[in-house]
TORKOL-4160 file (C-alpha; in steps of 0.2 Angstrom, whole numbers, padded with zeros to 4 digits, m for minus):
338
<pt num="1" X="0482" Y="0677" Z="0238"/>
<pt num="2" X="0464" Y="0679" Z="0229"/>
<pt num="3" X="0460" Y="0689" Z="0217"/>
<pt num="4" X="0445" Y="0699" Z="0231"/>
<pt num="5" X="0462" Y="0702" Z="0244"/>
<pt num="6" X="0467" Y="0713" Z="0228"/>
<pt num="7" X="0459" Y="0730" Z="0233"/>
<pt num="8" X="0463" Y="0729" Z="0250"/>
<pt num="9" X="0483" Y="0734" Z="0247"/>
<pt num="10" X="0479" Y="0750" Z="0236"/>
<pt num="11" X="0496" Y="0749" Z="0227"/>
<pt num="12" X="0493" Y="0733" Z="0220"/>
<pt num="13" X="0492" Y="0729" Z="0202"/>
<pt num="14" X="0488" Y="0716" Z="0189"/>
<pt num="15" X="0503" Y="0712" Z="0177"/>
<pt num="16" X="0499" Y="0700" Z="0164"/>
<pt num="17" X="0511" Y="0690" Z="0154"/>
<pt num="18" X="0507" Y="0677" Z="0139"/>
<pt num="19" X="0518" Y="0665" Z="0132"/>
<pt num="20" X="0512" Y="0666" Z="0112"/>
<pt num="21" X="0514" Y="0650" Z="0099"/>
<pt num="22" X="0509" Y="0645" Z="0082"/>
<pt num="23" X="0504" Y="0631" Z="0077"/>
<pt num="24" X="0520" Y="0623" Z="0071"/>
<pt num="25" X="0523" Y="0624" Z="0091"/>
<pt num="26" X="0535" Y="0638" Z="0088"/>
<pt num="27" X="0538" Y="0652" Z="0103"/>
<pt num="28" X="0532" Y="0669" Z="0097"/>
<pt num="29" X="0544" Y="0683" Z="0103"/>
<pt num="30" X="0544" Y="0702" Z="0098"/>
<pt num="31" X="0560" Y="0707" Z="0093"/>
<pt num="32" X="0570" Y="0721" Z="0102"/>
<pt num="33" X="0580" Y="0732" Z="0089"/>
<pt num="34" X="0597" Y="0736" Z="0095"/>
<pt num="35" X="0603" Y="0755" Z="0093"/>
<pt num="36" X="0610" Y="0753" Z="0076"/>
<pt num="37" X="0593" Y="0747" Z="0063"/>
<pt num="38" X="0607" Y="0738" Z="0050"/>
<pt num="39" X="0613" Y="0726" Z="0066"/>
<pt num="40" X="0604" Y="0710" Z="0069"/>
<pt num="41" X="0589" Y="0713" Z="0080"/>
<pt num="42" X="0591" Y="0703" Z="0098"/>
<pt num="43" X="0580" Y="0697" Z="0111"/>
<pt num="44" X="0582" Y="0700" Z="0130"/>
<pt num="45" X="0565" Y="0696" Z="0136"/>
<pt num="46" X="0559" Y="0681" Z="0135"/>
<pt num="47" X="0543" Y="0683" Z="0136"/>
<pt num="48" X="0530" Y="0687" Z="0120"/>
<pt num="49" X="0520" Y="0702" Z="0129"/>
<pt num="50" X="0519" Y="0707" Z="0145"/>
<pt num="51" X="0510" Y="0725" Z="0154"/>
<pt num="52" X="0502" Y="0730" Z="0169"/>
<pt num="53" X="0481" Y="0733" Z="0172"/>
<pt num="54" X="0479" Y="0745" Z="0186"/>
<pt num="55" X="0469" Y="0740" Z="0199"/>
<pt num="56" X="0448" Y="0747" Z="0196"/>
<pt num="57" X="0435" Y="0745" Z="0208"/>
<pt num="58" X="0425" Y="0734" Z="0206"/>
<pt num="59" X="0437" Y="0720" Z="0202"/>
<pt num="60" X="0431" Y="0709" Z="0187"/>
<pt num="61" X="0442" Y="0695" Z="0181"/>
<pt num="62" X="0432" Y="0698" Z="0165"/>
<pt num="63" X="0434" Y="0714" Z="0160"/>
<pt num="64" X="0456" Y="0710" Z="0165"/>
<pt num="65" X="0454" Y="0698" Z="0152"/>
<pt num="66" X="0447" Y="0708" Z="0138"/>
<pt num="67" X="0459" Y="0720" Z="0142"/>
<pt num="68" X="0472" Y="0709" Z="0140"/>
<pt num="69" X="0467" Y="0704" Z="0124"/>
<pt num="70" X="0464" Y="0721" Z="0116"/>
<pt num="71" X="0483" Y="0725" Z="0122"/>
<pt num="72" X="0488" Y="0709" Z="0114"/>
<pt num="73" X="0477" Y="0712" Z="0095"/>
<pt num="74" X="0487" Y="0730" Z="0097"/>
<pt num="75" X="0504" Y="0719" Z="0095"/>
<pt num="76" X="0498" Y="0704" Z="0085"/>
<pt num="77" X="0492" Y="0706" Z="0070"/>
<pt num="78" X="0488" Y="0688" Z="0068"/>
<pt num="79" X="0472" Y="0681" Z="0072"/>
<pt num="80" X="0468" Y="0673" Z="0091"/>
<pt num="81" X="0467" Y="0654" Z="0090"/>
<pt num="82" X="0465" Y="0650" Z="0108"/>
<pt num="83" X="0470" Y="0659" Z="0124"/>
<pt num="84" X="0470" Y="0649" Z="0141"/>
<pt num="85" X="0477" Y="0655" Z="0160"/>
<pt num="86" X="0489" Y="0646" Z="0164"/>
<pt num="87" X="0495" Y="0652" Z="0183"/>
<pt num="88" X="0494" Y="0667" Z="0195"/>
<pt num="89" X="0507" Y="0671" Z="0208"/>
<pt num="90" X="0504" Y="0687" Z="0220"/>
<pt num="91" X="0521" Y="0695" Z="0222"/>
<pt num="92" X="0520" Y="0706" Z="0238"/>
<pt num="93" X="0542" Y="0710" Z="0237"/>
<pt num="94" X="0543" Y="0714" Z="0219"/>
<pt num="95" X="0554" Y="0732" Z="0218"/>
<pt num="96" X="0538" Y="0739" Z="0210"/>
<pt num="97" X="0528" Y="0735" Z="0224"/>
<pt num="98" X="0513" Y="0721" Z="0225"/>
<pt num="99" X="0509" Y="0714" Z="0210"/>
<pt num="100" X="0498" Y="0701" Z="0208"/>
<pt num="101" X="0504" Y="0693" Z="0189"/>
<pt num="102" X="0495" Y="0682" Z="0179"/>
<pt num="103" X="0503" Y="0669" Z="0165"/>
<pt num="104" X="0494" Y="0664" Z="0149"/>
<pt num="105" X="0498" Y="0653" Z="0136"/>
<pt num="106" X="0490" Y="0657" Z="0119"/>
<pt num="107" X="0489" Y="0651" Z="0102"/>
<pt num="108" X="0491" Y="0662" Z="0087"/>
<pt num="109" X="0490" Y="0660" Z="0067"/>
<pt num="110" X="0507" Y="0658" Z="0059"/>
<pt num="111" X="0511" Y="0673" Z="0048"/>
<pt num="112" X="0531" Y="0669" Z="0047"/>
<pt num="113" X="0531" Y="0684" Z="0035"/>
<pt num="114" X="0529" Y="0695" Z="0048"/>
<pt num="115" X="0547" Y="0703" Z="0052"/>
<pt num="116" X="0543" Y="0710" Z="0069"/>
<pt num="117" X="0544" Y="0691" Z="0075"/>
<pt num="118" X="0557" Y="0681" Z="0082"/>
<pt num="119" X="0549" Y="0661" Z="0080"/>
<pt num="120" X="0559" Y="0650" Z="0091"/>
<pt num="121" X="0556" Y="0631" Z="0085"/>
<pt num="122" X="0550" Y="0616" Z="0097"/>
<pt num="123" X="0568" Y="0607" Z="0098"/>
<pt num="124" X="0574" Y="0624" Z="0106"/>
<pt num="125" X="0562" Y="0629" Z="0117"/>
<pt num="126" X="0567" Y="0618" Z="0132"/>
<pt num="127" X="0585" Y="0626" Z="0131"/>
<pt num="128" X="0578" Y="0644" Z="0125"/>
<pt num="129" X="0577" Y="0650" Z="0145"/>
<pt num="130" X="0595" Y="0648" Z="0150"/>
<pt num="131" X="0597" Y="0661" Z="0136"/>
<pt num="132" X="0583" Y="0673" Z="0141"/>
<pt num="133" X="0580" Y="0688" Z="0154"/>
<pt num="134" X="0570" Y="0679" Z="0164"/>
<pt num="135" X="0564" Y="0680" Z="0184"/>
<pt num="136" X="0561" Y="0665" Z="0196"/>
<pt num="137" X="0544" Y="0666" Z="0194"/>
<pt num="138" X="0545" Y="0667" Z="0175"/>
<pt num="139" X="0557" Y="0653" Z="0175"/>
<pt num="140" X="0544" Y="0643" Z="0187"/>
<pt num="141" X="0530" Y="0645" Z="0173"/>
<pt num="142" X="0540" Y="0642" Z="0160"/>
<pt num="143" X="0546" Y="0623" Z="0166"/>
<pt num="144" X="0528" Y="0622" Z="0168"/>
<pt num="145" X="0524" Y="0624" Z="0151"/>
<pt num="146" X="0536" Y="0614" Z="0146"/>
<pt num="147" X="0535" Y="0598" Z="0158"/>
<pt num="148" X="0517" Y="0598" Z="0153"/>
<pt num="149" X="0519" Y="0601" Z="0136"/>
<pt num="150" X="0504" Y="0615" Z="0137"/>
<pt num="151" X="0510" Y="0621" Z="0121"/>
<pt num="152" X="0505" Y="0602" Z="0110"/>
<pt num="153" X="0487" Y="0603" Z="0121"/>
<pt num="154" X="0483" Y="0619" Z="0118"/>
<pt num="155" X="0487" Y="0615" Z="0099"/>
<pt num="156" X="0478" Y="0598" Z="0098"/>
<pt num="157" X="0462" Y="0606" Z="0108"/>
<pt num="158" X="0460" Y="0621" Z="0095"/>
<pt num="159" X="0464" Y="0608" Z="0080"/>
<pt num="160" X="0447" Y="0595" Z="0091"/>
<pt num="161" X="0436" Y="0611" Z="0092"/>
<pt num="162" X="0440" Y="0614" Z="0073"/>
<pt num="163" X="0433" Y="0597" Z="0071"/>
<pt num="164" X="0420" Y="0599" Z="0082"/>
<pt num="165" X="0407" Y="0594" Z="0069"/>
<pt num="166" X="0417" Y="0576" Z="0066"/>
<pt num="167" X="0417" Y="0570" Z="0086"/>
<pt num="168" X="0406" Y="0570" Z="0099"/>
<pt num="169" X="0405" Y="0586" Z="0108"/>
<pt num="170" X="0401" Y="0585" Z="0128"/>
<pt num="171" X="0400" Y="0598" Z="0137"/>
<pt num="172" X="0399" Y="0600" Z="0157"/>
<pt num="173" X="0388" Y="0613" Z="0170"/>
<pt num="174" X="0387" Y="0616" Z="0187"/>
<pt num="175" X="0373" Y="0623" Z="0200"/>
<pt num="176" X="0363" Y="0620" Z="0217"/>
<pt num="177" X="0346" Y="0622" Z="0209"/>
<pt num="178" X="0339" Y="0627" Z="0223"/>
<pt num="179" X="0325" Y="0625" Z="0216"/>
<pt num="180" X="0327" Y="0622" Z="0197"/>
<pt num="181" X="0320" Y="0640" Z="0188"/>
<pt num="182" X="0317" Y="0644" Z="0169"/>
<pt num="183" X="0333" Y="0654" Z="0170"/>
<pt num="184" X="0344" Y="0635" Z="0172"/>
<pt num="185" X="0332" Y="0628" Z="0157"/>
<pt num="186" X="0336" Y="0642" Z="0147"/>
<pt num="187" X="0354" Y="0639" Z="0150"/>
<pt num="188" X="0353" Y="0620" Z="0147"/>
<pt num="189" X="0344" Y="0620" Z="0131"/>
<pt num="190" X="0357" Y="0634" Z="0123"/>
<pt num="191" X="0371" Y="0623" Z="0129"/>
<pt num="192" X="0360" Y="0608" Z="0122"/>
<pt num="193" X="0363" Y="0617" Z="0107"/>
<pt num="194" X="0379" Y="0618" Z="0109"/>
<pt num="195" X="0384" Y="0599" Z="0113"/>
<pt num="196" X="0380" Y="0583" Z="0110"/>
<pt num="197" X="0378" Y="0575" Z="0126"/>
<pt num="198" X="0378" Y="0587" Z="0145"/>
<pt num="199" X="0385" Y="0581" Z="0161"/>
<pt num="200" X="0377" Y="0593" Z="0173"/>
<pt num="201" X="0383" Y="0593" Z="0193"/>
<pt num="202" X="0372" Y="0596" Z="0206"/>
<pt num="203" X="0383" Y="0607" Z="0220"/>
<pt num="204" X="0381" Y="0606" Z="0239"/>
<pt num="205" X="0372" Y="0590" Z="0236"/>
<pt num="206" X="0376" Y="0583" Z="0253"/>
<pt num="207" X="0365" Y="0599" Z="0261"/>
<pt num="208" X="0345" Y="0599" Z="0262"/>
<pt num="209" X="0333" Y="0608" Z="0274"/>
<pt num="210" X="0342" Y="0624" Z="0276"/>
<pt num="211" X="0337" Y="0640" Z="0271"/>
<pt num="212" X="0353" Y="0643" Z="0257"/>
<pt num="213" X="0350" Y="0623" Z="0253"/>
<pt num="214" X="0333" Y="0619" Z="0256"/>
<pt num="215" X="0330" Y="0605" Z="0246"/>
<pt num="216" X="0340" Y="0586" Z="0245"/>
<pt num="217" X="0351" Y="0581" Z="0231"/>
<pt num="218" X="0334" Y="0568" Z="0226"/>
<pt num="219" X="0323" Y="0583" Z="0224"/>
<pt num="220" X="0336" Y="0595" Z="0214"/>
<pt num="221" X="0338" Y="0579" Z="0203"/>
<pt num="222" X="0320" Y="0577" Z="0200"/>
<pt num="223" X="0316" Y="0595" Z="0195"/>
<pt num="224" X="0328" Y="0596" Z="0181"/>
<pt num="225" X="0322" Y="0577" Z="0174"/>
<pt num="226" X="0305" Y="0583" Z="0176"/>
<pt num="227" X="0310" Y="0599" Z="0169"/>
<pt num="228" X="0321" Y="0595" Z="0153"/>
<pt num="229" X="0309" Y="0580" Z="0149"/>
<pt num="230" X="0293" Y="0596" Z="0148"/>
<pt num="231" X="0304" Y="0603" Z="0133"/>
<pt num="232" X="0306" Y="0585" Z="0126"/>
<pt num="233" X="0325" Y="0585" Z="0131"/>
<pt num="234" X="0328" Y="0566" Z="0131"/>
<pt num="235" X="0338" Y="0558" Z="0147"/>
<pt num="236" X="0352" Y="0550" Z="0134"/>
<pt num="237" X="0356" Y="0570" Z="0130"/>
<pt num="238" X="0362" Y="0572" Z="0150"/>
<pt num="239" X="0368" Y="0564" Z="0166"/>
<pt num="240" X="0366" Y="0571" Z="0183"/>
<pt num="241" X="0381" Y="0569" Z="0196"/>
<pt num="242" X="0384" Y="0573" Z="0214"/>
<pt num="243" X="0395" Y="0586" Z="0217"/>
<pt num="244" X="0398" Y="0589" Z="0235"/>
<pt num="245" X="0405" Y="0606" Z="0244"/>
<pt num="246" X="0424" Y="0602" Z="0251"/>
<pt num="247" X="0426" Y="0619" Z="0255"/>
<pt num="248" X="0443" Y="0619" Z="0246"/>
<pt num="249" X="0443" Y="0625" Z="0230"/>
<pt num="250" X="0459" Y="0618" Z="0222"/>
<pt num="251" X="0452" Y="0599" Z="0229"/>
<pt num="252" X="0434" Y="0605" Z="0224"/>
<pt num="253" X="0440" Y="0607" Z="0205"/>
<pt num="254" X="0449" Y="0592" Z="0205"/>
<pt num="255" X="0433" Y="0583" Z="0211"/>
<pt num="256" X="0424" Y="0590" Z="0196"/>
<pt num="257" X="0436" Y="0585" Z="0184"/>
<pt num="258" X="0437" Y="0564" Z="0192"/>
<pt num="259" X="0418" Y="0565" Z="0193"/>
<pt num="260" X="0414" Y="0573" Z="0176"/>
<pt num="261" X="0430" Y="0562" Z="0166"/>
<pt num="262" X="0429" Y="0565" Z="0149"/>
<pt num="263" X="0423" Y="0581" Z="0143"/>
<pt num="264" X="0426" Y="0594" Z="0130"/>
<pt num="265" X="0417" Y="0609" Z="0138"/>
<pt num="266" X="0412" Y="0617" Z="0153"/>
<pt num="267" X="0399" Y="0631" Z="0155"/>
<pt num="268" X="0399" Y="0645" Z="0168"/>
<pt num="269" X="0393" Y="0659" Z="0171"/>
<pt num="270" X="0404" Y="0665" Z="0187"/>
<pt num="271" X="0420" Y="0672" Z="0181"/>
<pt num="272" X="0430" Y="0662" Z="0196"/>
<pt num="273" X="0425" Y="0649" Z="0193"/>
<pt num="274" X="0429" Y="0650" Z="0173"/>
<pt num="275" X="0444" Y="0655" Z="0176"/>
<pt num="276" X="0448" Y="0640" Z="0188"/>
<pt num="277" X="0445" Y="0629" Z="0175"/>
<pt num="278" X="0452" Y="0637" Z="0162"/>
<pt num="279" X="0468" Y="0635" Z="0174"/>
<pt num="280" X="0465" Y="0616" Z="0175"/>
<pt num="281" X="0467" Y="0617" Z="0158"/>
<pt num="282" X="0448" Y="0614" Z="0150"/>
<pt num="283" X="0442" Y="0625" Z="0136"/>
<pt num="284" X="0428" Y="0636" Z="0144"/>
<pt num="285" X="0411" Y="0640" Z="0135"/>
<pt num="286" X="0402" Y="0656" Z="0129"/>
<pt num="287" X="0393" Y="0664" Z="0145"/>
<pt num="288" X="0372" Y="0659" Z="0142"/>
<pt num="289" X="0365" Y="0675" Z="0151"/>
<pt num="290" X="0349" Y="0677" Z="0157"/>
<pt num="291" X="0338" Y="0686" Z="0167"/>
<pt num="292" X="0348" Y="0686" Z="0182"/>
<pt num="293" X="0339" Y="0698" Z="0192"/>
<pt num="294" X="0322" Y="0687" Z="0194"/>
<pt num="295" X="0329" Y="0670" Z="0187"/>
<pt num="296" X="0340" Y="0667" Z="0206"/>
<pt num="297" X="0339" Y="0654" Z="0217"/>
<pt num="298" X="0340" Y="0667" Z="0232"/>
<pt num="299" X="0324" Y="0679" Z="0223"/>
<pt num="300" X="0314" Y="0664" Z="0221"/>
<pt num="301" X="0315" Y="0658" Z="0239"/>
<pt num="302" X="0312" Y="0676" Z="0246"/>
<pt num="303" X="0296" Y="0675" Z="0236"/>
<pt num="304" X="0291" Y="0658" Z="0241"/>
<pt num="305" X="0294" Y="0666" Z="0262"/>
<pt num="306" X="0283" Y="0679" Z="0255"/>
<pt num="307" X="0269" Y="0670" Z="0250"/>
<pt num="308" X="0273" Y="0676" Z="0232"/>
<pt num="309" X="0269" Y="0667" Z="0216"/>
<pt num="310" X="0285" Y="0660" Z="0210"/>
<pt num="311" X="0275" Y="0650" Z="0196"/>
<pt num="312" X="0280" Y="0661" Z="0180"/>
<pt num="313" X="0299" Y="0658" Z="0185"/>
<pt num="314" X="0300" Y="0641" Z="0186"/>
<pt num="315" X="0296" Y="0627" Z="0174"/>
<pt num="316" X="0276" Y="0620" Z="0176"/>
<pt num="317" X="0286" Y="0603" Z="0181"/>
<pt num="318" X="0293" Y="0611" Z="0194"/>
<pt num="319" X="0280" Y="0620" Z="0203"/>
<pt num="320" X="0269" Y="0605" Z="0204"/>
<pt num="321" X="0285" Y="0595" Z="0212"/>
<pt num="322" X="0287" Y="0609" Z="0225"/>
<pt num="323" X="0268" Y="0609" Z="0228"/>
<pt num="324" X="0270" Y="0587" Z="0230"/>
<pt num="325" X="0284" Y="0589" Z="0241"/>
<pt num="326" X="0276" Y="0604" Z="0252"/>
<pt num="327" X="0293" Y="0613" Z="0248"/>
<pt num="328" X="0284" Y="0630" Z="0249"/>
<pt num="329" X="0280" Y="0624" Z="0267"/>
<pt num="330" X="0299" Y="0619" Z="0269"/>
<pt num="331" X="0306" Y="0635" Z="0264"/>
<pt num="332" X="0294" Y="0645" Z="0274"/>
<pt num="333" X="0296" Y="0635" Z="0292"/>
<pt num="334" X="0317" Y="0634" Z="0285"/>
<pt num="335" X="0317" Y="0657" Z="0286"/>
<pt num="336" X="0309" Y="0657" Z="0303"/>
<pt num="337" X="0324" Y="0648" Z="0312"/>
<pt num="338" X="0339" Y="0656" Z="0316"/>
């Protein structure tokens, strides 16, 4: 069920759970005293820390996040390494009513002084859930983790961001451009910053010559060459790719990933989007805001149907290109059908 069909059951909720780690690829557990403090403590849940979020309008998978990880700082006292989603499952016949609970696998600094902790080593973790108070959809997670060793990736990509300075660094973006504004350079050249080579995917790029798409993957591609080489952005610092709609999101993604390969970031602004990705397993990027409210493809085309200057929102480069193409002629001839 997504995320947006949430608020139309008004007993729904969000319950998170996290699978914590070290880096010695040890379990993290909290420890559940028994009655009696001088007995040995035991441990009946198997997962690290779990809670609920109540459901506020309007829904932002953002602001759940950063919920969660306040609730998790209040239990850890170590430092947060990594933190990565690694499934949701809506739950519409829990006995607690329909809860839509999300999993995460995160990555903590190893404090083994810390007495609060049950650590359970890597040679036992594959037998640890027969033990553990666990439900079928815990137990389904679980094998996940473990069959694709999310644990040893989620170790190995903090340890390659540590030694980010020693490799390569490329990073990955998507948009439709349509067209090209300052508000997409701005974002480009931060990431630039960022990275030592982009990969930047042109979306929809089989549509042209409609009013959402006015403009041909050909003529997206040329504004941002024309745009980036303006601000002395070399072409062996990016590459552009078709990425066409498949109206599917799960086929969509694994699109991006066999188009893009090998990258080591990707950059988004859209919180379903990042979350997706951070899903598929990528490390996800610091949001690059900008002026959103006039930096928008939709704004800038209004304008252009206006007969309003669009010129100090898009790169010089860009505006001469639309003016070359007659795309101001385009757009307006594009609002008139229906």
């Amino acid at each position: 069920m997504l995320e947006k069909d949430v608020s139309k059951k008004s007993r729904s909720r969000i319950k998170f759970n996290i699978f914590v780690f070290t880096k010695e690829n040890q379990l993290v557990l909290m420890k559940k005293l028994k009655d009696n403090e001088n007995n040995e403590s035991s441990q009946t849940n198997f997962m690290s820390l779990s809670g609920f979020i109540h459901y506020i309008s309007p829904f932002s998978y953002s602001s759940i996040e950063n919920e969660i990880k306040h609730e998790f700082n209040k239990k850890f006292s170590s430092n947060l390494v990594d933190f990565r989603l690694i499934d949701f499952i809506f739950d519409e016949i829990s006995q607690e009513g329909p809860i839509l609970k999300y999993y995460y696998i995160a990555l903590i600094l190893d404090e083994k002084s810390t007495k609060s902790w049950i650590l359970i080593d890597e040679s036992k973790l594959k037998n640890s859930i027969v033990e553990a108070v666990c439900d079928k959809n815990c137990k389904k997670i679980w094998n996940k983790v473990i069959n694709y060793n999310l644990p040893k990736d989620l170790i190995d990509n903090s340890l390659n961001i540590q030694d980010s300075k020693k490799i390569k660094l490329i990073g990955a973006i998507i948009g439709r451009f349509q067209p090209f504004h300052n508000g997409h350079l701005q974002l480009i050249q931060a990431i630039l910053s960022e990275v030592n080579f982009l990969k930047i995917g042109i979306g929809s790029s089989q549509y042209s010559y409609s009013m959402y798409n006015p403009f041909s993957y050909d003529e997206r591609k040329e504004f941002i060459i024309q745009s980036l080489r303006s601000v002395n952005v070399g072409s062996d610092r990016y590459e552009i790719y078709p990425l066409p709609d498949l109206h599917n999101m799960k086929k969509w993604v694994a699109q991006v990933l066999d188009v893009f390969e090998n990258f080591n970031i990707f950059y988004s602004n859209n919180d379903w989007i990042r979350q997706l990705f951070k899903k598929s397993g990528k490390l996800v990027g610091d949001k690059h805001v900008f002026d959103f409210k006039h930096y928008n493809g939709t704004n800038i085309r209004e304008m252009m149907c206006d007969n309003k200057s669009i010129q100090a929102l898009v790169p010089a480069s860009v505006f001469s290109y639309l003016e070359e193409i007659e795309g101001f002629k385009r757009v307006k001839n594009l609002s008139q059908i229906t």
